[in-house]
N, CA, C and O atoms as a Tinker XYZ file with bonds, in Angstrom:
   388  protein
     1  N     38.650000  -18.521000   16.246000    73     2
     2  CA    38.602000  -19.941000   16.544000    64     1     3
     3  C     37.688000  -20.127000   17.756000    63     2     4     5
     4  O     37.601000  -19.222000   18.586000    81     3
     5  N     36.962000  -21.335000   17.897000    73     3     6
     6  CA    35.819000  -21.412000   18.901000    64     5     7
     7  C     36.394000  -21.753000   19.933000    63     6     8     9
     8  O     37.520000  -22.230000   19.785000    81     7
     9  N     35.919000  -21.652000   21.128000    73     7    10
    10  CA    36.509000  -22.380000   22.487000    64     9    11
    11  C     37.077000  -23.748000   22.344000    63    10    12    13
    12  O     38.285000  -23.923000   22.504000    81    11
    13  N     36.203000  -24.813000   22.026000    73    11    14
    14  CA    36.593000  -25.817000   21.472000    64    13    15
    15  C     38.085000  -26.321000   20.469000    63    14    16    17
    16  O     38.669000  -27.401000   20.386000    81    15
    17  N     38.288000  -25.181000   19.909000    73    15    18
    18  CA    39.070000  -25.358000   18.690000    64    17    19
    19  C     40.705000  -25.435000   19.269000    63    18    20    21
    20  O     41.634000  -25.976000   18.669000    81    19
    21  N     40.794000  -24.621000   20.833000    73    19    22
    22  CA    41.871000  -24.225000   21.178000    64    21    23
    23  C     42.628000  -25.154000   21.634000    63    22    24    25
    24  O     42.051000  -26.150000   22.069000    81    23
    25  N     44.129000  -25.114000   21.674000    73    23    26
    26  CA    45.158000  -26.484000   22.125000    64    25    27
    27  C     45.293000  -25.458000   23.159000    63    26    28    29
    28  O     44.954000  -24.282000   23.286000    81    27
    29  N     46.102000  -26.601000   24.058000    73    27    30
    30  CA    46.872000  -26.339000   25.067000    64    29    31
    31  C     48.294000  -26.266000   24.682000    63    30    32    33
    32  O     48.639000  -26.813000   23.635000    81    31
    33  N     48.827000  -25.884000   25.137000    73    31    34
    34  CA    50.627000  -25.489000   24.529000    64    33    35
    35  C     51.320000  -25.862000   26.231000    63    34    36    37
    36  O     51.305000  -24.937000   27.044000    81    35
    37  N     51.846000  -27.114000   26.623000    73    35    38
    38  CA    52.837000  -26.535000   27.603000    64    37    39
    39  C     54.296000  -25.516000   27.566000    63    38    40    41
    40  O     55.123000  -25.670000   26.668000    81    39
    41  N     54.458000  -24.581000   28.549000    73    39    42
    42  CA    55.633000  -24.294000   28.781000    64    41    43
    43  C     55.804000  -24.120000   30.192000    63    42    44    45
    44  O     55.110000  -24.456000   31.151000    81    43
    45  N     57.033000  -23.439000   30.076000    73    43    46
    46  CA    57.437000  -24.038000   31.279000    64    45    47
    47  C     58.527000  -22.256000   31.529000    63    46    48    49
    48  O     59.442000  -21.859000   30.808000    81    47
    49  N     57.958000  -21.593000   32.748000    73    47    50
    50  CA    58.211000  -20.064000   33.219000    64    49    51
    51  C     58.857000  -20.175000   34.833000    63    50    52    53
    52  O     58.490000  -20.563000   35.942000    81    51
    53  N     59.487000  -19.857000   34.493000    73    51    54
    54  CA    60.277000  -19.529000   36.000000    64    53    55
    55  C     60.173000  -20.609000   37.190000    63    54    56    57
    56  O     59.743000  -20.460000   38.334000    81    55
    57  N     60.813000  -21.978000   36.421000    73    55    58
    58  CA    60.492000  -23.110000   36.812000    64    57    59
    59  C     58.890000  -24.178000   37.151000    63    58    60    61
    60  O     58.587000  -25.254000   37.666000    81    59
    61  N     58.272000  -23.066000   36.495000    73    59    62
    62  CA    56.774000  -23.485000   36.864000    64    61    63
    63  C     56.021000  -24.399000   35.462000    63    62    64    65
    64  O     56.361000  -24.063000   34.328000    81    63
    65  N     55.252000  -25.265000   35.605000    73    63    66
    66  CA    55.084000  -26.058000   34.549000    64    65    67
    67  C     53.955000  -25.673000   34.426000    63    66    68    69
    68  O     53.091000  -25.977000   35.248000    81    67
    69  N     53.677000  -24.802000   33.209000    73    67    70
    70  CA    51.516000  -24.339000   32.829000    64    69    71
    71  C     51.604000  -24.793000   31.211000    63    70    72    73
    72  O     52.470000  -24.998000   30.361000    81    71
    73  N     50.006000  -24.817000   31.357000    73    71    74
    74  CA    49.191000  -25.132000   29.851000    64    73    75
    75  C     48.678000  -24.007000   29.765000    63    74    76    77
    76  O     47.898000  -23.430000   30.522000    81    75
    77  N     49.405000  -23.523000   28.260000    73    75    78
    78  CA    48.374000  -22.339000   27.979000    64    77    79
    79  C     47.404000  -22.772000   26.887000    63    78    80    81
    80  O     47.751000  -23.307000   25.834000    81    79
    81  N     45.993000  -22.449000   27.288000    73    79    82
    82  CA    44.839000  -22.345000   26.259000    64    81    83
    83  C     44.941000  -21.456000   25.063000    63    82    84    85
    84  O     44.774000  -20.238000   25.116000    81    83
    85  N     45.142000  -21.935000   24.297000    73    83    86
    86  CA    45.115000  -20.412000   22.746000    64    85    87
    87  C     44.781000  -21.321000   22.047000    63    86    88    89
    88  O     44.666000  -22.540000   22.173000    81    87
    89  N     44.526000  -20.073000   20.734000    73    87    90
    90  CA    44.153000  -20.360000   19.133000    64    89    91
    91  C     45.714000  -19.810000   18.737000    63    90    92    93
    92  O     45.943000  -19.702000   17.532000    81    91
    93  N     46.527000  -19.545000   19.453000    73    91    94
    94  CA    47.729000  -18.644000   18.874000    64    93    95
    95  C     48.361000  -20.261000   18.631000    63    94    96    97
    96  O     48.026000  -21.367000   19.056000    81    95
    97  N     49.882000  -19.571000   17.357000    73    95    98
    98  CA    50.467000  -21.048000   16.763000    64    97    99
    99  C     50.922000  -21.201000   18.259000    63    98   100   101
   100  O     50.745000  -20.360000   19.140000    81    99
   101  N     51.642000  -22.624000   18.417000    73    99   102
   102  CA    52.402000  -23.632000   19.537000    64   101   103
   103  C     53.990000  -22.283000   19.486000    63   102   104   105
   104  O     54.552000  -21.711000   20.420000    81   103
   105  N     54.133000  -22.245000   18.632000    73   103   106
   106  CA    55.713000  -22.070000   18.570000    64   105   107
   107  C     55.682000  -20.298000   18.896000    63   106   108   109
   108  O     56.715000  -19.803000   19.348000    81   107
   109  N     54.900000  -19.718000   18.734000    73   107   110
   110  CA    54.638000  -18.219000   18.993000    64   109   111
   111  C     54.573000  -18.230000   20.287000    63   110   112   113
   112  O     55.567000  -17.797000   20.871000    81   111
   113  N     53.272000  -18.776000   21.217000    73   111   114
   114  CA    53.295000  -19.403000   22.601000    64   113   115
   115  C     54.393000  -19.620000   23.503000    63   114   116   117
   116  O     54.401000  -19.095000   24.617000    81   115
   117  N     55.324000  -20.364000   23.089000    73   115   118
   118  CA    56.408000  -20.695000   23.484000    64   117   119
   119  C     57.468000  -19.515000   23.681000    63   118   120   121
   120  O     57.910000  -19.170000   24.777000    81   119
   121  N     57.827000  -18.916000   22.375000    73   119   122
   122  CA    58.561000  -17.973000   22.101000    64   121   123
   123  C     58.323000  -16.887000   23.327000    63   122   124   125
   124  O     59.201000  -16.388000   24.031000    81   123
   125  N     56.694000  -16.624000   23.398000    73   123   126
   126  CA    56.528000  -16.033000   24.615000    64   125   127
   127  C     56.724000  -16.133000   25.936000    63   126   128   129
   128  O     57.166000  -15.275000   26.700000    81   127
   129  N     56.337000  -17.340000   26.187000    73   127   130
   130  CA    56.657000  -17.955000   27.484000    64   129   131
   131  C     58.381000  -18.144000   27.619000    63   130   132   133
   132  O     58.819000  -17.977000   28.757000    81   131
   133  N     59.367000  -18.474000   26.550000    73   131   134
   134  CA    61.060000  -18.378000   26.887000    64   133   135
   135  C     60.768000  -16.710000   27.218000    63   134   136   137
   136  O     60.970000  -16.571000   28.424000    81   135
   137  N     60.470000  -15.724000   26.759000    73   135   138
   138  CA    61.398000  -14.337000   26.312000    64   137   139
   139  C     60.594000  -13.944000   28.370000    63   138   140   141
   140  O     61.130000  -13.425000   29.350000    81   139
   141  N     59.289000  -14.482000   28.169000    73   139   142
   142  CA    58.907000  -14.012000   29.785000    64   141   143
   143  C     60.106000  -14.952000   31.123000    63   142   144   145
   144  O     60.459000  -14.424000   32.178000    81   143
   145  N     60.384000  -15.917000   30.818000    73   143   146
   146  CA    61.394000  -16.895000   31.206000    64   145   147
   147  C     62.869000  -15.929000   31.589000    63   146   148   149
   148  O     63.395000  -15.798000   32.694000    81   147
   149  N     63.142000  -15.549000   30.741000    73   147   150
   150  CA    64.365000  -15.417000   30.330000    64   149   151
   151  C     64.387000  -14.137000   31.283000    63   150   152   153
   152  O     65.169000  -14.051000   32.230000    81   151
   153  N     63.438000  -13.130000   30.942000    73   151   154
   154  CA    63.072000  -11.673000   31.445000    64   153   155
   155  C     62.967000  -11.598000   32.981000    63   154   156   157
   156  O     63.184000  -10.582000   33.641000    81   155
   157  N     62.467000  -13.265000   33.654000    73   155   158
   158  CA    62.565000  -13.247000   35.016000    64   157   159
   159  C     63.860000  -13.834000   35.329000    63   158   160   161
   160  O     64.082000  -13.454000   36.479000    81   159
   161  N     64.577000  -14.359000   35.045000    73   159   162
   162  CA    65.896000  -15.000000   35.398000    64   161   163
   163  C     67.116000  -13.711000   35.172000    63   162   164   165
   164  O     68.258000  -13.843000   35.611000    81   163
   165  N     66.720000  -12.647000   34.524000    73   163   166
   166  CA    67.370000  -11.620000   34.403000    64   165   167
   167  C     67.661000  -10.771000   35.547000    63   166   168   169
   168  O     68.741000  -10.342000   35.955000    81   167
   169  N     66.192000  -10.581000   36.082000    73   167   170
   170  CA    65.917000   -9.847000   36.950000    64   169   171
   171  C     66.677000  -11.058000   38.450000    63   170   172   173
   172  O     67.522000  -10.556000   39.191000    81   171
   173  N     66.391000  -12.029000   38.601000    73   171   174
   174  CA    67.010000  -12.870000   39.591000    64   173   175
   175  C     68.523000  -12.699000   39.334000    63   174   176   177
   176  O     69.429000  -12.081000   39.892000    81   175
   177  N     68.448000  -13.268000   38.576000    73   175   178
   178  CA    70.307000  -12.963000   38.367000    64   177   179
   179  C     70.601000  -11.618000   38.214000    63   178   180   181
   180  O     71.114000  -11.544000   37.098000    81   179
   181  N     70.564000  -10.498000   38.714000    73   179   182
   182  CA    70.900000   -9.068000   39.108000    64   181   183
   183  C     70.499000   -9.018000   40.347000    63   182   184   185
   184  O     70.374000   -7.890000   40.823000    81   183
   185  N     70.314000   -9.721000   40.864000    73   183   186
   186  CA    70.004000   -9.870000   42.441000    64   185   187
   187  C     69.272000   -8.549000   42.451000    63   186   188   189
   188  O     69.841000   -7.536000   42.860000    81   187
   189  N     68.184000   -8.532000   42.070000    73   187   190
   190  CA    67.413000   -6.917000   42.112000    64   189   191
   191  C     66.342000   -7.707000   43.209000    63   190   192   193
   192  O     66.116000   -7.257000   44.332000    81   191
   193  N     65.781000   -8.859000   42.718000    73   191   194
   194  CA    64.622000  -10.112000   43.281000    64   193   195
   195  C     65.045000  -10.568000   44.556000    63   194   196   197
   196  O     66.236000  -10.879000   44.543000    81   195
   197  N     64.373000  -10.746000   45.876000    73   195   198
   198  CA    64.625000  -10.989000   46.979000    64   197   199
   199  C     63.767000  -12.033000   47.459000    63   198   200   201
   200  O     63.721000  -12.592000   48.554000    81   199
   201  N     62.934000  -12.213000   46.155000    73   199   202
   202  CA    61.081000  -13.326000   46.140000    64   201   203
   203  C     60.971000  -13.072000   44.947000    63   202   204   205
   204  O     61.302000  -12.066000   44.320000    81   203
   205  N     60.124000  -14.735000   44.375000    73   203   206
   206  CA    59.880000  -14.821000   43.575000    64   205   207
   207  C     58.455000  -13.749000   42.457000    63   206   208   209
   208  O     58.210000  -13.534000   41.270000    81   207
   209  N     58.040000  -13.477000   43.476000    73   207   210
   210  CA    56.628000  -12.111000   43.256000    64   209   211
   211  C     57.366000  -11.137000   43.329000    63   210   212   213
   212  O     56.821000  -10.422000   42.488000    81   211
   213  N     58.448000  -10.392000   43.810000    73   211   214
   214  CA    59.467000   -9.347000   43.386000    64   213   215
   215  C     59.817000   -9.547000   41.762000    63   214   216   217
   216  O     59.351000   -8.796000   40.906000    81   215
   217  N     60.736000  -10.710000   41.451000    73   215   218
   218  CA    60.840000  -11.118000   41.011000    64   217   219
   219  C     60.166000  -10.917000   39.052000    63   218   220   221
   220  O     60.535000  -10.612000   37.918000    81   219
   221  N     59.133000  -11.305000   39.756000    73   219   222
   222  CA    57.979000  -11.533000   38.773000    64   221   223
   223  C     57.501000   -9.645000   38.276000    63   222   224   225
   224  O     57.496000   -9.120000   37.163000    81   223
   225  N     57.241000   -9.213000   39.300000    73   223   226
   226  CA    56.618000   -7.772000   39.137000    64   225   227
   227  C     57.688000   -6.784000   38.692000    63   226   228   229
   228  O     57.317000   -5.661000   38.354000    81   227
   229  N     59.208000   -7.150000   38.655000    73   227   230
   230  CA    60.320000   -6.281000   38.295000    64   229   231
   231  C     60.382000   -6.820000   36.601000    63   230   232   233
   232  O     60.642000   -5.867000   35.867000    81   231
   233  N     60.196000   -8.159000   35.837000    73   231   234
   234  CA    60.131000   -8.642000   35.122000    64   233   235
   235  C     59.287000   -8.216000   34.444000    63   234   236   237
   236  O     59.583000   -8.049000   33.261000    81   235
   237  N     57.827000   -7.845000   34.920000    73   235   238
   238  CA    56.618000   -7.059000   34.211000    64   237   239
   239  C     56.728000   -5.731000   33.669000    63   238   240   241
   240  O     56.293000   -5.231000   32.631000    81   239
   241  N     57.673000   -5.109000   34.977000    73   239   242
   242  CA    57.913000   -3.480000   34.687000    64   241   243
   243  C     58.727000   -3.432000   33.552000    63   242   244   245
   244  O     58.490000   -2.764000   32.546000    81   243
   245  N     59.837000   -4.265000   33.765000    73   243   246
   246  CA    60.583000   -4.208000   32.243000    64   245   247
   247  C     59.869000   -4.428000   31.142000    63   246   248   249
   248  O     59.793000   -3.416000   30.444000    81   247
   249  N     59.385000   -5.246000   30.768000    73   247   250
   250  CA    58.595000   -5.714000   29.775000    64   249   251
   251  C     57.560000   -4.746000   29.495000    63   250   252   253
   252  O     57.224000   -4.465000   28.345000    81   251
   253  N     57.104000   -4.286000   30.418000    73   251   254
   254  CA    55.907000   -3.046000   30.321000    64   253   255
   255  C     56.531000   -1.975000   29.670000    63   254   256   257
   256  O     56.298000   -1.688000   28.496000    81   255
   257  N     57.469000   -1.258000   30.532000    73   255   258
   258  CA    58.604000   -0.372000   29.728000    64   257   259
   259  C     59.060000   -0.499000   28.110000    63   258   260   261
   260  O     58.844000    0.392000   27.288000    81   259
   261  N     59.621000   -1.565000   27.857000    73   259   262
   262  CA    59.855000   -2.312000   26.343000    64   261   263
   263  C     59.018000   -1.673000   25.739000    63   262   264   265
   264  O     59.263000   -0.705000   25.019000    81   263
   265  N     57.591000   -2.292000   26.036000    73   263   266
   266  CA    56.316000   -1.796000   25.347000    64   265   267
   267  C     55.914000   -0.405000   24.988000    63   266   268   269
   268  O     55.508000    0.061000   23.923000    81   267
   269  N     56.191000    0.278000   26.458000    73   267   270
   270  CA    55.552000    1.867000   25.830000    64   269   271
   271  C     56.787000    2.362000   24.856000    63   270   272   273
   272  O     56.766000    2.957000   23.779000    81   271
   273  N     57.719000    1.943000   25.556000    73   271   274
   274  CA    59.282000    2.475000   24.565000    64   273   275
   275  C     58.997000    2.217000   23.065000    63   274   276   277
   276  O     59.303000    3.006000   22.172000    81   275
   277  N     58.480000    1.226000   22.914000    73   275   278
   278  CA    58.139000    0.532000   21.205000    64   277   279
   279  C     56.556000    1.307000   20.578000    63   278   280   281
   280  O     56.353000    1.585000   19.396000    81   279
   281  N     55.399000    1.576000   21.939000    73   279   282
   282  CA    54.978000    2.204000   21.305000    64   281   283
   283  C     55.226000    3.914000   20.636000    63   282   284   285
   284  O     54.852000    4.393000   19.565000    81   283
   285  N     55.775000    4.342000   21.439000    73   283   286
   286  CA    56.416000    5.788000   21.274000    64   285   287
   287  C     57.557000    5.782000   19.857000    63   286   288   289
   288  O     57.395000    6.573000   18.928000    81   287
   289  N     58.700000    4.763000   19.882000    73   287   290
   290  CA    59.381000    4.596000   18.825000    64   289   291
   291  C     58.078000    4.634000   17.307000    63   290   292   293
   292  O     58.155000    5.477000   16.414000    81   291
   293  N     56.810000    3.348000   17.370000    73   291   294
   294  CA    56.064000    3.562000   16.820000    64   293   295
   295  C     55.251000    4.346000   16.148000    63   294   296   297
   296  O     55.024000    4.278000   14.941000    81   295
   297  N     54.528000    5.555000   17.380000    73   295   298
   298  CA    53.964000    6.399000   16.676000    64   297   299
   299  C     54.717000    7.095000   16.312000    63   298   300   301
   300  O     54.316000    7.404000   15.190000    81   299
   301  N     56.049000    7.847000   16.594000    73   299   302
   302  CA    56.849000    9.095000   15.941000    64   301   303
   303  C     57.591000    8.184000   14.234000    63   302   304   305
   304  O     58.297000    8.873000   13.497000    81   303
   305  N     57.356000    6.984000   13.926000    73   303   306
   306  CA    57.513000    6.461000   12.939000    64   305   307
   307  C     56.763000    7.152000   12.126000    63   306   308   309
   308  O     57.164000    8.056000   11.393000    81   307
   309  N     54.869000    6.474000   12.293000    73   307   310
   310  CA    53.676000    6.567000   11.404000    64   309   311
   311  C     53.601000    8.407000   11.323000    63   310   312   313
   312  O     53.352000    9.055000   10.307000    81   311
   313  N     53.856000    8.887000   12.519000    73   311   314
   314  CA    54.315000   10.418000   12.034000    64   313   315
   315  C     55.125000   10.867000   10.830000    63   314   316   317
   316  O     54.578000   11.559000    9.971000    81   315
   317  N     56.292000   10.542000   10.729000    73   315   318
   318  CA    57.049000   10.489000    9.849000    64   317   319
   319  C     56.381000   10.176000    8.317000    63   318   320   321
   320  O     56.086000   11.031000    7.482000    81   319
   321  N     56.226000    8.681000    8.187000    73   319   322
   322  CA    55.518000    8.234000    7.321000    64   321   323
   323  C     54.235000    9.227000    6.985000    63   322   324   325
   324  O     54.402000    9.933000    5.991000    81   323
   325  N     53.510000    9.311000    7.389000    73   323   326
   326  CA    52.330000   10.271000    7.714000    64   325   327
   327  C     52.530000   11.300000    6.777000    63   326   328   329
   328  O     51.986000   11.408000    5.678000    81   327
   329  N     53.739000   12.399000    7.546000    73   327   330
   330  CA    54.185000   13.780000    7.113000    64   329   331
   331  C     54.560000   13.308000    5.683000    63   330   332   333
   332  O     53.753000   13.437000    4.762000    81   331
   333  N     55.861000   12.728000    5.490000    73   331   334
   334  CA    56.316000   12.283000    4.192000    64   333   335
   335  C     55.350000   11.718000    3.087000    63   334   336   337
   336  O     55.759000   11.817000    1.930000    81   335
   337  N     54.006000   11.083000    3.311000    73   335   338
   338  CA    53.074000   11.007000    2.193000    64   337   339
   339  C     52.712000   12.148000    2.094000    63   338   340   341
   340  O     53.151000   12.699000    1.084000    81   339
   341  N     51.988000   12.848000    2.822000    73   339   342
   342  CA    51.697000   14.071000    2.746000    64   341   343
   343  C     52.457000   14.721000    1.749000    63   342   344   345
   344  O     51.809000   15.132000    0.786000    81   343
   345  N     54.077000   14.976000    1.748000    73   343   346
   346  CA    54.749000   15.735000    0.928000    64   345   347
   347  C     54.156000   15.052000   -0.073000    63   346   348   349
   348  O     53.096000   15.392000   -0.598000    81   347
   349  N     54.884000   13.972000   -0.399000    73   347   350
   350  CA    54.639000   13.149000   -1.497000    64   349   351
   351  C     53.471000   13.826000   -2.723000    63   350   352   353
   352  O     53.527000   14.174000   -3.903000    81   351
   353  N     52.292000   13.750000   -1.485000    73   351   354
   354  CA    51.435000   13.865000   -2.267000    64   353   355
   355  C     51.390000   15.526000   -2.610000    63   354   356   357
   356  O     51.310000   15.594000   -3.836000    81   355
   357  N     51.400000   16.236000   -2.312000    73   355   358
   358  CA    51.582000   17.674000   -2.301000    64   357   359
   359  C     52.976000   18.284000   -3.684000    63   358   360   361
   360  O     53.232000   19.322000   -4.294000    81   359
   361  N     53.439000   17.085000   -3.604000    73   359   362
   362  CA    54.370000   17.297000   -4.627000    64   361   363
   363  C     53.844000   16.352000   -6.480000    63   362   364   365
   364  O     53.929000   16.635000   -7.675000    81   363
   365  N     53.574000   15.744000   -6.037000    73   363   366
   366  CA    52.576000   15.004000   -7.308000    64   365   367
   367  C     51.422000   15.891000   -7.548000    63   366   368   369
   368  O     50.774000   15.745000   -8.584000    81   367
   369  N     51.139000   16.702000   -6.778000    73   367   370
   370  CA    50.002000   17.508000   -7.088000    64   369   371
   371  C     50.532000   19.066000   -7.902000    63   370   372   373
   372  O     50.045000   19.861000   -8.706000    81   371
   373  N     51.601000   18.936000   -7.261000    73   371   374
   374  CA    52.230000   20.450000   -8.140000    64   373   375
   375  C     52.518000   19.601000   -9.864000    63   374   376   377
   376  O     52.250000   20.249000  -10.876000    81   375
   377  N     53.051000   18.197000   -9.973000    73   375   378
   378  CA    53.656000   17.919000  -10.876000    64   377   379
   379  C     52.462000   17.924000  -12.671000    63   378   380   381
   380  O     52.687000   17.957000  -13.881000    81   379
   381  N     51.202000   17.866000  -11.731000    73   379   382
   382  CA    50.090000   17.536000  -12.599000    64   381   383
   383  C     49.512000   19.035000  -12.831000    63   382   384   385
   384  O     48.789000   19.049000  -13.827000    81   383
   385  N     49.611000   20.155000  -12.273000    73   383   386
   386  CA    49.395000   21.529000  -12.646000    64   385   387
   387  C     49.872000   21.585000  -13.960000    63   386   388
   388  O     49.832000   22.645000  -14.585000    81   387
């Protein structure tokens, strides 16, 4: 989508009111901006946050964490998958001998 093409989406993060610029849907946007919302009010309410930039950067680490955790869950998946075609196929290949 061109520069032009993009909406603004308000939401609204850790009491702060922004417009985000995207081509992404309104409701995906959002979804993001609650789960980042939610992820800092977590961290405040565990009194871990002493400032709002504490706050914010303990909220990131989690979320960062999430991520590599999901990518790692990920690749030892496509491994799996991976190995198991492999059989698959190794076994369709004996079946056609």
């Amino acid at each position: 989508m061109a520069e032009s093409e993009k909406i603004s989406i308000p939401v609204k993060i850790f009491n702060q009111e922004l417009r985000i610029r995207t081509d992404e849907a309104p409701e995906y946007v959002r979804e993001v901006a609650r789960y980042l919302d939610a992820k800092i009010f977590e961290v405040v309410n565990s009194a871990s946050a002493t400032s709002p930039t504490k706050a914010v950067i303990l909220a990131a680490l989690n979320i960062t964490d999430e991520l590599f955790r999901e990518r790692e869950k990920f690749k030892e998946l496509s491994e799996k998958v991976e190995n198991q075609t492999a059989l698959i196929g190794q076994r369709l290949a004996e079946i056609d001998v």
